[in-house]
Backbone and ligand atoms as CSV (ligand in chain L), in Angstrom:
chain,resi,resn,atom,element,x,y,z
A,1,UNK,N,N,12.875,50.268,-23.173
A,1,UNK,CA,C,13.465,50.429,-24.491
A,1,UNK,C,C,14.876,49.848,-24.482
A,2,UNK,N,N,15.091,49.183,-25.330
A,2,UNK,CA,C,16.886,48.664,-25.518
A,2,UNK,C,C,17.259,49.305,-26.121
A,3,UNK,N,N,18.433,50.081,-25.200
A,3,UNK,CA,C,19.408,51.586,-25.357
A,3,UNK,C,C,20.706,50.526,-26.110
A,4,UNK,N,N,20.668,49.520,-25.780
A,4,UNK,CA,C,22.592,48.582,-25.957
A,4,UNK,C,C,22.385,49.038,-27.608
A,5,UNK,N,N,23.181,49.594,-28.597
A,5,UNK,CA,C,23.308,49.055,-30.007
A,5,UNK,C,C,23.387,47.849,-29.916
A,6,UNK,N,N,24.183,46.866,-29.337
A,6,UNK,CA,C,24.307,45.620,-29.479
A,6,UNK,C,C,23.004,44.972,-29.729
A,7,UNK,N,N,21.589,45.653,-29.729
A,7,UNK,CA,C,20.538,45.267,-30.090
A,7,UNK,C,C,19.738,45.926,-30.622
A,8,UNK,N,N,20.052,46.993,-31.327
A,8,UNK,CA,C,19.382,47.915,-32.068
A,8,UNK,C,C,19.757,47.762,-33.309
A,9,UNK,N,N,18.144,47.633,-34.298
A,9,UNK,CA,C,18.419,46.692,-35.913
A,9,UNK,C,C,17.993,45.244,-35.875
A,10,UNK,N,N,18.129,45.147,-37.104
A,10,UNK,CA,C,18.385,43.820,-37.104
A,10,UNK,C,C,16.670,43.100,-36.463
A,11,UNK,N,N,16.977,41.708,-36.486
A,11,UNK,CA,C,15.985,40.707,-36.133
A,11,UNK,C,C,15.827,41.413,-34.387
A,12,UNK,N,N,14.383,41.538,-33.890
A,12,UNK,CA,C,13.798,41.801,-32.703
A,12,UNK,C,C,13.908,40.532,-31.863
A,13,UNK,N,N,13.348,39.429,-32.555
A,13,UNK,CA,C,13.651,37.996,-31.428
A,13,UNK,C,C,14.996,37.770,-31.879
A,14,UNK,N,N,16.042,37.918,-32.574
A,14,UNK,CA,C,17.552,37.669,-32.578
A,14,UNK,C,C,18.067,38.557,-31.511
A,15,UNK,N,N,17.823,39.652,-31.428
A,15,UNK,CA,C,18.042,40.791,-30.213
A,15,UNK,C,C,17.596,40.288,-28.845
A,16,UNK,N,N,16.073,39.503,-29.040
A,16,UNK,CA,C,15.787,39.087,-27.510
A,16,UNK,C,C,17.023,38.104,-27.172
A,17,UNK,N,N,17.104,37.307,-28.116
A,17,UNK,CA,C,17.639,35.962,-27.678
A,17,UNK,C,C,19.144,36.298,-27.406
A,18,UNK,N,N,20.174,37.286,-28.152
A,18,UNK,CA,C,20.907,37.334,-27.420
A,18,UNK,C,C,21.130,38.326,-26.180
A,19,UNK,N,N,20.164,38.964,-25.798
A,19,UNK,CA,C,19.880,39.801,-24.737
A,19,UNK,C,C,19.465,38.154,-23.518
A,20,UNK,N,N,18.672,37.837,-23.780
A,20,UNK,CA,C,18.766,36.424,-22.452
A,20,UNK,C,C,19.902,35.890,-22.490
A,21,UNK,N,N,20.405,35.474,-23.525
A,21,UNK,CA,C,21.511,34.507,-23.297
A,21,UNK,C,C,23.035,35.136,-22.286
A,22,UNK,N,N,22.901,36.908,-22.799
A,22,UNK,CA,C,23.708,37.575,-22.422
A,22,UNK,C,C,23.503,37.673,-20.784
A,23,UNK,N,N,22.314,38.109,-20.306
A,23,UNK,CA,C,21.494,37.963,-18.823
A,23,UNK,C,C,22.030,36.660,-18.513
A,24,UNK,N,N,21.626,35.559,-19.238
A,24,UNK,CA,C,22.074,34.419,-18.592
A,24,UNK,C,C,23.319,34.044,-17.764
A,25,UNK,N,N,23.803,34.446,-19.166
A,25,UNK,CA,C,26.015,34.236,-18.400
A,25,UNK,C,C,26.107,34.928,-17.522
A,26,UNK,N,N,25.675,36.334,-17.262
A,26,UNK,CA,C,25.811,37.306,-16.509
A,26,UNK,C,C,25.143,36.347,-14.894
A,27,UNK,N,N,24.205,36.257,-14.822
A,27,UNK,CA,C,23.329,35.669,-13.923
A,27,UNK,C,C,24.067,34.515,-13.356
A,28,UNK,N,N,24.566,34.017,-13.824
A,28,UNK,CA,C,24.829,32.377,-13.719
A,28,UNK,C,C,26.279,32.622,-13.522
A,29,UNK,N,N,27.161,33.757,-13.794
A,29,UNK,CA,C,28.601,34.094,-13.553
A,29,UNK,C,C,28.046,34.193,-11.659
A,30,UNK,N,N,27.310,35.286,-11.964
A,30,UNK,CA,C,26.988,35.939,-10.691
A,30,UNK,C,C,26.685,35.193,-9.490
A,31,UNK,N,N,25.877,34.070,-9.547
A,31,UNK,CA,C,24.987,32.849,-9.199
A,31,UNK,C,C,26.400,32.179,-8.430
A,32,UNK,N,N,26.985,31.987,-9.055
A,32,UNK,CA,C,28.585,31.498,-8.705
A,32,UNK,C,C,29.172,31.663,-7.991
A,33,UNK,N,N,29.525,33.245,-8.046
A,33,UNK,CA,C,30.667,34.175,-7.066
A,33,UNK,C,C,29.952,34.719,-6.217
A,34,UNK,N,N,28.890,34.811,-6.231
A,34,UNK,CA,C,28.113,35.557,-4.932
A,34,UNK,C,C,26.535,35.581,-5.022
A,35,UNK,N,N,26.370,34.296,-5.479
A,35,UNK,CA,C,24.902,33.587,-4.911
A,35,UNK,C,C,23.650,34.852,-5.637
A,36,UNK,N,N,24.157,35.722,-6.824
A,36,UNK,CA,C,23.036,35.897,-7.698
A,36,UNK,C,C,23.434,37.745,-8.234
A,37,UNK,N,N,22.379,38.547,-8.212
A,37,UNK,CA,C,23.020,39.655,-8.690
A,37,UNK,C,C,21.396,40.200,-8.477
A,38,UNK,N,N,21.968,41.653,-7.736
A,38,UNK,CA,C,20.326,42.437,-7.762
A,38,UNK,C,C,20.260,42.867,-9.643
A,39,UNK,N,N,18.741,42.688,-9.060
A,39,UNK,CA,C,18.344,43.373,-10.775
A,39,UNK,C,C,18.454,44.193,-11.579
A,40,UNK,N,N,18.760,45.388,-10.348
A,40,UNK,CA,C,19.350,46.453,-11.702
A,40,UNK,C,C,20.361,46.748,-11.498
A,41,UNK,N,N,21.322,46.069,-11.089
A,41,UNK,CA,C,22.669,45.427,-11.262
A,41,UNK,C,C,22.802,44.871,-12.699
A,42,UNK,N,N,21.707,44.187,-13.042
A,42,UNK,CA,C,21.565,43.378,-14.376
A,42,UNK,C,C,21.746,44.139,-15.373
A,43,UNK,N,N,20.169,44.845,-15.122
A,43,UNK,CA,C,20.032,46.085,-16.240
A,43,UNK,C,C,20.985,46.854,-16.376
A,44,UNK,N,N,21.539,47.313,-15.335
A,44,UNK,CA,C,23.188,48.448,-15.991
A,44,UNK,C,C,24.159,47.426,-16.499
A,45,UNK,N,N,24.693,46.428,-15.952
A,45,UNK,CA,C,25.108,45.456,-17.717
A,45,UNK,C,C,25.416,46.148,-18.849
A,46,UNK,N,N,23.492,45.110,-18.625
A,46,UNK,CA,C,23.139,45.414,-20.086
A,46,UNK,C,C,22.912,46.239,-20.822
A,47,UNK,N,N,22.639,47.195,-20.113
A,47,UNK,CA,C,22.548,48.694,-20.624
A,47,UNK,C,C,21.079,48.474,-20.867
A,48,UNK,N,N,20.365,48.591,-20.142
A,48,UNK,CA,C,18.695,47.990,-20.293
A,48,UNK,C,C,17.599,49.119,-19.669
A,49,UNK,N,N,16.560,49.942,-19.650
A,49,UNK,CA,C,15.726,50.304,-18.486
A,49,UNK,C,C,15.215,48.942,-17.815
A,50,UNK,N,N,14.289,49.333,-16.764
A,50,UNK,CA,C,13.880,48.374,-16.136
A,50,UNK,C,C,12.310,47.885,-17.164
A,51,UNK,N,N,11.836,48.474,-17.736
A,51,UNK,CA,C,10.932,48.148,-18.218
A,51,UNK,C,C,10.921,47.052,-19.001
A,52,UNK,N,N,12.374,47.028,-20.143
A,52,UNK,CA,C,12.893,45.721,-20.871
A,52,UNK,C,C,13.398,44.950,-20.011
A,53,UNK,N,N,14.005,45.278,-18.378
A,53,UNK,CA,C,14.442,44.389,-17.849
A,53,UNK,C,C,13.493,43.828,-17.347
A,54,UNK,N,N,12.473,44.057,-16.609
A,54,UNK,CA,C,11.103,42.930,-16.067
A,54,UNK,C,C,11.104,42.100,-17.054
A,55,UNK,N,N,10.306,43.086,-18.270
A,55,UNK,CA,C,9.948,41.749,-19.136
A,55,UNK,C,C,11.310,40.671,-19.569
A,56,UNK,N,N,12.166,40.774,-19.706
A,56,UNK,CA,C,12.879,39.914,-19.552
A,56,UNK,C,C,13.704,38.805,-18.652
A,57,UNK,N,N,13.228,39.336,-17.346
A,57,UNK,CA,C,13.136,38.515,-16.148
A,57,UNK,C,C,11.917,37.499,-16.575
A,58,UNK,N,N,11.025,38.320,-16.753
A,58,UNK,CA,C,9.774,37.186,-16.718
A,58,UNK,C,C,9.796,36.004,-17.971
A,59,UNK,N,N,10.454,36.873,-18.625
A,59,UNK,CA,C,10.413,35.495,-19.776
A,59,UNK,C,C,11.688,34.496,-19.561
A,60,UNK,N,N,12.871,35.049,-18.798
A,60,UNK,CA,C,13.531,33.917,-18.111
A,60,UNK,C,C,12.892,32.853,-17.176
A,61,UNK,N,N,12.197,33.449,-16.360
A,61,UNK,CA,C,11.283,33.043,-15.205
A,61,UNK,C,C,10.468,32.189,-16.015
A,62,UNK,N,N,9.702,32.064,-16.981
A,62,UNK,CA,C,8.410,31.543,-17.500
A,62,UNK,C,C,9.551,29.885,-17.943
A,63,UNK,N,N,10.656,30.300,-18.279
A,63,UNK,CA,C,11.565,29.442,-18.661
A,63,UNK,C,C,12.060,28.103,-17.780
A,64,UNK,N,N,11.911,29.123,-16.766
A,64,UNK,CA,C,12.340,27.968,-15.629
A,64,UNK,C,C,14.115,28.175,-15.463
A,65,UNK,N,N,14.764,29.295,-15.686
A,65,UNK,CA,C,16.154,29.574,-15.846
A,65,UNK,C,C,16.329,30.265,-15.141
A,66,UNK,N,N,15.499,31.199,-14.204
A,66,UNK,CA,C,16.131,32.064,-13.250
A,66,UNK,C,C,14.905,32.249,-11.844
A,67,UNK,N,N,15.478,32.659,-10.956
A,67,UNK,CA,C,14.794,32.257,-9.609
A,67,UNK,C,C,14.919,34.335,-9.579
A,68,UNK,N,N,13.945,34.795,-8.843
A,68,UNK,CA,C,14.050,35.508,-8.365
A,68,UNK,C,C,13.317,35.697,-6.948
A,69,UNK,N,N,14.098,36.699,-5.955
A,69,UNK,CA,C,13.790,36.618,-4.488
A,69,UNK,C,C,13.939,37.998,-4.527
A,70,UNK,N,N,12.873,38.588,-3.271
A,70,UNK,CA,C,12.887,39.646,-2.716
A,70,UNK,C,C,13.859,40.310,-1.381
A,71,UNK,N,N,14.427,41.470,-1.620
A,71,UNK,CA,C,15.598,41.667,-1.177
A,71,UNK,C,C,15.928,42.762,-0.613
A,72,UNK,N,N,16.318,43.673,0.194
A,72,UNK,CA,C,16.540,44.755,0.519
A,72,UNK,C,C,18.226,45.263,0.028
A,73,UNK,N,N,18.380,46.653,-1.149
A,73,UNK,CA,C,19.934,46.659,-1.254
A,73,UNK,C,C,20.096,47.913,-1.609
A,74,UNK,N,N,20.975,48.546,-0.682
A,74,UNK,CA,C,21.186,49.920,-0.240
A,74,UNK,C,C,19.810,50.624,0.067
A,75,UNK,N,N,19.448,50.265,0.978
A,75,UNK,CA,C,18.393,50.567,1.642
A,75,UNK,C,C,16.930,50.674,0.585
A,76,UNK,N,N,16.813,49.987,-0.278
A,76,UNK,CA,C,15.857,50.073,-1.480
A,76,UNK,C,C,15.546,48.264,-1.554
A,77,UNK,N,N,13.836,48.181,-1.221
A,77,UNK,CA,C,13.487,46.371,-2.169
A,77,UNK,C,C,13.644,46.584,-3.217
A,78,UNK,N,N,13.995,45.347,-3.774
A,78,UNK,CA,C,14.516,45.127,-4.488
A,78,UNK,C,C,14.658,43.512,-4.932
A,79,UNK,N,N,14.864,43.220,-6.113
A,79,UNK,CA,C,14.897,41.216,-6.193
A,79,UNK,C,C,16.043,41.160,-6.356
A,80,UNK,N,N,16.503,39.817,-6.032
A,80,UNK,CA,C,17.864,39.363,-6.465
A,80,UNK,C,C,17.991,38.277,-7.488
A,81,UNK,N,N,18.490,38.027,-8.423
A,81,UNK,CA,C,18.178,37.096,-9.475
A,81,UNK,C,C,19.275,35.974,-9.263
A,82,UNK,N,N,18.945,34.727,-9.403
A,82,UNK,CA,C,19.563,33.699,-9.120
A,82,UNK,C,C,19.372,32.892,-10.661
A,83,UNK,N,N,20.423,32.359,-11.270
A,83,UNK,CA,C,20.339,31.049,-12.156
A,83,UNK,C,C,20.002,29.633,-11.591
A,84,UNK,N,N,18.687,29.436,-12.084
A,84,UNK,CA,C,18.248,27.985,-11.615
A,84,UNK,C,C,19.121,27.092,-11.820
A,85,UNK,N,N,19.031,25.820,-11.118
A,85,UNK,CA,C,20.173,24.749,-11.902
A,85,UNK,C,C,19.297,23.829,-12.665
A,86,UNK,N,N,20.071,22.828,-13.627
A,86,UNK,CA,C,19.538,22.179,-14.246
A,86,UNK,C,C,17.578,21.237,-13.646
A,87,UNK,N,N,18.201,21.309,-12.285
A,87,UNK,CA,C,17.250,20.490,-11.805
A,87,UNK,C,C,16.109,21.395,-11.815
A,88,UNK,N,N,15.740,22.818,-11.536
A,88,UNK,CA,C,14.610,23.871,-11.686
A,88,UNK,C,C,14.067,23.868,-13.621
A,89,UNK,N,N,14.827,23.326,-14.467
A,89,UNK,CA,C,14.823,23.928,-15.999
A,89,UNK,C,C,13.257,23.159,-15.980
A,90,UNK,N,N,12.290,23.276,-17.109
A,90,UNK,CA,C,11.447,22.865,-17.389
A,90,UNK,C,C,11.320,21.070,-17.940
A,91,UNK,N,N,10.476,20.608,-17.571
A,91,UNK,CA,C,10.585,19.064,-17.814
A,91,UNK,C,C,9.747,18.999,-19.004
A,92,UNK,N,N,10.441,18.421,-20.220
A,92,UNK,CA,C,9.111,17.894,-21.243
A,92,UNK,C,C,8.753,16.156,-20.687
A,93,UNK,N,N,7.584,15.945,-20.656
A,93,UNK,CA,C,6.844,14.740,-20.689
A,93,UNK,C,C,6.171,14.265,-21.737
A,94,UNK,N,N,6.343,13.209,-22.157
A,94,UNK,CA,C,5.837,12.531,-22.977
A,94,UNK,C,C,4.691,11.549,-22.612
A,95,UNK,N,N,3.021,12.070,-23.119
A,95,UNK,CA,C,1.874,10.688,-22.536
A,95,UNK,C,C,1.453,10.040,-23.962
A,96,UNK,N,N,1.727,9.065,-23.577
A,96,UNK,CA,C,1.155,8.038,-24.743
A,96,UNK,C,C,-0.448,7.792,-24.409
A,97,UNK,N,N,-1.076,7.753,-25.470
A,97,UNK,CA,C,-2.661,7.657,-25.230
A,97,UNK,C,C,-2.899,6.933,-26.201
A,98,UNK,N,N,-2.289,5.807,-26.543
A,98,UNK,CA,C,-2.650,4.216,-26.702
A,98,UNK,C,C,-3.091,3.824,-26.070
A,99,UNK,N,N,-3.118,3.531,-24.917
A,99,UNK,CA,C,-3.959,2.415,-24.014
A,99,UNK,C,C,-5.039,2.827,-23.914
A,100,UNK,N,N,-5.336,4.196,-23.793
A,100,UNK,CA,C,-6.992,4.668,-23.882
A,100,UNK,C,C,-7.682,4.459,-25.092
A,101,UNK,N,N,-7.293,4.519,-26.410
A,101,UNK,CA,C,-7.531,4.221,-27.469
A,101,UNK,C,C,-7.886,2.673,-27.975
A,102,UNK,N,N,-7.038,1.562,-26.677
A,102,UNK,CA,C,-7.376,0.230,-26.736
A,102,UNK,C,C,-9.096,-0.072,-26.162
A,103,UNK,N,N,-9.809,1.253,-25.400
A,103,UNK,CA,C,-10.692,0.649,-25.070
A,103,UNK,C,C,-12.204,0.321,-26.652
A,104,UNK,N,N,-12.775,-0.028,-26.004
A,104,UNK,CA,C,-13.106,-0.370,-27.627
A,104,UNK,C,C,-14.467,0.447,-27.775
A,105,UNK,N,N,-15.214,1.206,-26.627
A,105,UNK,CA,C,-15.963,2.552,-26.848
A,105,UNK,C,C,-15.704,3.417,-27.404
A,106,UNK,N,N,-14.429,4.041,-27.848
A,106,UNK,CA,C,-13.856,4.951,-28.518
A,106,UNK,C,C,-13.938,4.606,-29.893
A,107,UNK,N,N,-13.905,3.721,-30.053
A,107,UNK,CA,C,-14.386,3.334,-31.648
A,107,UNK,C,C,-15.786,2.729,-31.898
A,108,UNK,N,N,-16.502,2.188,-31.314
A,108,UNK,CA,C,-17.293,1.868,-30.505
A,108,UNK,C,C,-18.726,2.783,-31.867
A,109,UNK,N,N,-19.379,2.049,-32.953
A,109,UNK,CA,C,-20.506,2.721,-33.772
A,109,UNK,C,C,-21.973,2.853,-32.595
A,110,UNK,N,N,-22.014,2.013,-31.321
A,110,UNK,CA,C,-23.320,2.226,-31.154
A,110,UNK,C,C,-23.139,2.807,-29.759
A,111,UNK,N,N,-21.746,3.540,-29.946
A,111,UNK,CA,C,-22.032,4.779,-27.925
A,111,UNK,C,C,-22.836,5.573,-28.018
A,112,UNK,N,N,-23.371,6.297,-29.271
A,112,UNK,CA,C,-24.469,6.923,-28.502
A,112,UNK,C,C,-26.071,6.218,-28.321
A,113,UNK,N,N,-25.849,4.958,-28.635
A,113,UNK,CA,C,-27.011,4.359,-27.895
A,113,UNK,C,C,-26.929,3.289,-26.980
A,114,UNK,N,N,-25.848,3.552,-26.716
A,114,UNK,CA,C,-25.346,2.513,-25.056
A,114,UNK,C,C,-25.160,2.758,-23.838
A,115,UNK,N,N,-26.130,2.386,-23.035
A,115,UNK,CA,C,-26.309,2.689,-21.892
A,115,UNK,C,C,-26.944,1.674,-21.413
A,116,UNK,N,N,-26.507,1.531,-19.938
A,116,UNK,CA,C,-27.594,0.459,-19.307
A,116,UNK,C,C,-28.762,0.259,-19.520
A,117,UNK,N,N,-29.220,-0.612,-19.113
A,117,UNK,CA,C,-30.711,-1.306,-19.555
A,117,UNK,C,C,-30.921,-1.208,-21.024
A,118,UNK,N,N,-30.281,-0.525,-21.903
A,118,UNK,CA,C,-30.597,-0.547,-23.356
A,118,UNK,C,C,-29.850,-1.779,-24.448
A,119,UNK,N,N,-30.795,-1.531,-25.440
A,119,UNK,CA,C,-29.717,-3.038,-26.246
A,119,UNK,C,C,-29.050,-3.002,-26.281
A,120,UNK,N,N,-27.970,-2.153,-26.024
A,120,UNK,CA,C,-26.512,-1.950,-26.456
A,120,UNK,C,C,-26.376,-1.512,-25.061
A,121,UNK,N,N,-25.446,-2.488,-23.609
A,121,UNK,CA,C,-25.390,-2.319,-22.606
A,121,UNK,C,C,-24.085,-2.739,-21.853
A,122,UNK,N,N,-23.134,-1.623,-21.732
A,122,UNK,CA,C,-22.071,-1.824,-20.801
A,122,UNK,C,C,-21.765,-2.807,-19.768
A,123,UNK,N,N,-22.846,-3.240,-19.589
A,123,UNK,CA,C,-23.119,-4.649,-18.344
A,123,UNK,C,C,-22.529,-6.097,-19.039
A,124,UNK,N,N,-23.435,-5.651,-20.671
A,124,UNK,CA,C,-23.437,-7.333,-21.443
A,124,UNK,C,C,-22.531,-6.977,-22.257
A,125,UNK,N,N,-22.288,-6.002,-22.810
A,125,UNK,CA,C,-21.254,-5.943,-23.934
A,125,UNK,C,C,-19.822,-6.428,-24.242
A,126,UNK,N,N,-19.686,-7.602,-25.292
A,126,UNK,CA,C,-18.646,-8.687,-25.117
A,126,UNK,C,C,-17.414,-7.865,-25.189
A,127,UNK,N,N,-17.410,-7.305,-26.429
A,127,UNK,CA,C,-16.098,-5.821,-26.501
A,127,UNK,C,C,-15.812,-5.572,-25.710
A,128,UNK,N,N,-16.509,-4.755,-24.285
A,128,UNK,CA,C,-15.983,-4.294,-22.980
A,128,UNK,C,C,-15.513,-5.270,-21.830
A,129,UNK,N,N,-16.137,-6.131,-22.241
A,129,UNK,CA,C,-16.060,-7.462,-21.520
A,129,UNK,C,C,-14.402,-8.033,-21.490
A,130,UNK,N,N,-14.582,-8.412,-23.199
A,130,UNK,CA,C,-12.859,-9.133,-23.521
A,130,UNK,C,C,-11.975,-7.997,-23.267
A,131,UNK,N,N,-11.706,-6.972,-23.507
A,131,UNK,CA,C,-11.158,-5.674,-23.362
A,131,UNK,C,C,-10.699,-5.702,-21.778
A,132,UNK,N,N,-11.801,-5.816,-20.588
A,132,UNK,CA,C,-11.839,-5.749,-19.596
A,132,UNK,C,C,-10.718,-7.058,-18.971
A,133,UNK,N,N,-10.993,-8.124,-19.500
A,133,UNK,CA,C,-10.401,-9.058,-19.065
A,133,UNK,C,C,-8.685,-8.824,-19.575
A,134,UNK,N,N,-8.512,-8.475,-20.566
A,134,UNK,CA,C,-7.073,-8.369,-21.087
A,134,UNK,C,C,-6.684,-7.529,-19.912
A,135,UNK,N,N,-7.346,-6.293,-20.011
A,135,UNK,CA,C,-6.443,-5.500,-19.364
A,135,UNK,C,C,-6.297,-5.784,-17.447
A,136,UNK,N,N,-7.467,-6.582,-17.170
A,136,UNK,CA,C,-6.888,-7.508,-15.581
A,136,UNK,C,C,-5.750,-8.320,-15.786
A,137,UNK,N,N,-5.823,-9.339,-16.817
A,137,UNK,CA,C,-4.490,-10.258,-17.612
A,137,UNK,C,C,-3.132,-9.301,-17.449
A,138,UNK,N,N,-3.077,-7.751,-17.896
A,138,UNK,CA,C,-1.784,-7.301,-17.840
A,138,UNK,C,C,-1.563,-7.158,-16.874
A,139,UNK,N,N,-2.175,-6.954,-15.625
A,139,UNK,CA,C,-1.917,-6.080,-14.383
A,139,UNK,C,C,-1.248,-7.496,-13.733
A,140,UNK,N,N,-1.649,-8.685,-13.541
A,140,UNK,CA,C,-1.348,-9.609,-13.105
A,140,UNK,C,C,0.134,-10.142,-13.691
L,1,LIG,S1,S,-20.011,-0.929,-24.085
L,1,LIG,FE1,FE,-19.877,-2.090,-25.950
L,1,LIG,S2,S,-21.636,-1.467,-27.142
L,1,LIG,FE2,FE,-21.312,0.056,-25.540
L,1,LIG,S3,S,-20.077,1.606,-26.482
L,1,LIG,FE3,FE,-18.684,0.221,-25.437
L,1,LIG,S4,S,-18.105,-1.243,-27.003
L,1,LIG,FE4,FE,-19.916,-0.169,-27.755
């Protein structure tokens, strides 16, 4: 349950978001001066139970923004939370699927009756043929 007023009211994902962002600085202060911060180190902060604090580890974690490791502290396991660096954050990729779209089966009115040995045959077919040759032409 989030005990902070600082998040009681108001928008629930406006509350999450500045509850991470707040974890964040905290984390990433911490990350700094002494290589991370046990977890419920975190949660008293924030004024958090641990129950809002997991789930909010994990949705840092799912993020790719925080590392956590297993830890022994004051004689209790325990994780220690680390701020990833830029290089851990999540990568967007971009695939272009033009060139698959150049083959000319995909548009292709008689694939479902083309198959070898049939009139309509991947072996003879000029479409796959010229298609085939371009795309040896680029590689070269
Ligand atoms: S091989 Fe030729 S006939 Fe067969 S599906 Fe591809 S383009 Fe169409």
């Amino acid at each position: 349950m989030l005990r902070n007023p600082q998040f009681g009211g108001g928008s629930q994902i406006k509350s999450y978001q500045s509850l991470e962002e707040r974890a964040l600085e905290i984390i990433r202060d911490a990350t700094k001066r002494s290589g991370g911060i046990v977890q419920s180190e975190l949660w008293r902060i924030l004024d958090i139970d641990s129950r809002d604090g997991g789930k909010l580890v994990t949705r840092l974690m799912r993020k790719g923004l925080l590392l956590r490791e297993a830890t022994t502290h004051r004689g209790r396991k325990t994780y220690i939370l680390r701020y990833a660096d830029d290089s851990r954050a999540p990568v967007s990729v971009s695939v272009s699927l033009n060139p698959v779209l150049e083959v000319p089966c995909f548009t292709c009115r008689h694939i479902g009756r083309c198959g070898i040995g049939g009139y309509y045959d991947p072996t003879r077919c000029p479409l796959l043929t010229r298609y085939l040759l371009i795309m040896d032409s680029r590689r070269a």
